[in-house]
N, C-alpha and C positions, 0 to 999 in steps of 0.2 A: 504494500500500500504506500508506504513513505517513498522507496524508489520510483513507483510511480508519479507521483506527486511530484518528485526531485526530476525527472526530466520532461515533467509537466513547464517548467520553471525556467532549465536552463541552468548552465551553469554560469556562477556569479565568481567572482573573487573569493566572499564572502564565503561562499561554501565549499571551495578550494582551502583557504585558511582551517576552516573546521576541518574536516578531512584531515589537512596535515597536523592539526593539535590531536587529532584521535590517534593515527596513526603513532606521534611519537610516546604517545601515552602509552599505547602498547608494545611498543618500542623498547620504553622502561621496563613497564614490566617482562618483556621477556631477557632483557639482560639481568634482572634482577635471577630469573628462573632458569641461566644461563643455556638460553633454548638456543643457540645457532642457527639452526636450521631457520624460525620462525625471524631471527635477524636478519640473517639475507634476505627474505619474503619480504619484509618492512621496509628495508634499506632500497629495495628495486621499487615496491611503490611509494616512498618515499623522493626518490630519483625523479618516476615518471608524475609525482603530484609539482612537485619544485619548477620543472620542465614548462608545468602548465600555468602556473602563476607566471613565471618569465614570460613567456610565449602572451598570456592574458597582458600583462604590463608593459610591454613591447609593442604592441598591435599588431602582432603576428598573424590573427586571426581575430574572428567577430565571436562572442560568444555562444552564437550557433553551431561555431565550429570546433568546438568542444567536443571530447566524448562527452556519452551522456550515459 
């Protein structure tokens, strides 16, 4: 329901930001759980959220052109 919703919407900056505090939230946590494997997972979307705020802030693209 909520992903729906979300690319009802579009992606904002706003909701790039969020995404990457969730992301390094769990981030922590899994260093804390010294999970690796789940690091690397984090670290590549981590990479490709970073990418998209640039790319957003740049005007690389319109926010249509977003994944979604």
């Amino acid at each position: 329901m909520q992903e729906e919703q979300f690319q009802s919407r579009g992606v904002t900056l706003n909701s790039l930001l969020e995404e990457q505090r969730a992301l390094n939230m769990r981030m922590l946590l899994a260093i804390r759980l010294r999970d690796t494997e789940v690091q690397e997972a984090l670290r590549r979307e981590l990479e490709d959220n970073a990418e998209q705020i640039s790319r957003l802030l740049s005007g690389g693209f319109r926010r249509q052109d977003l994944p979604q």
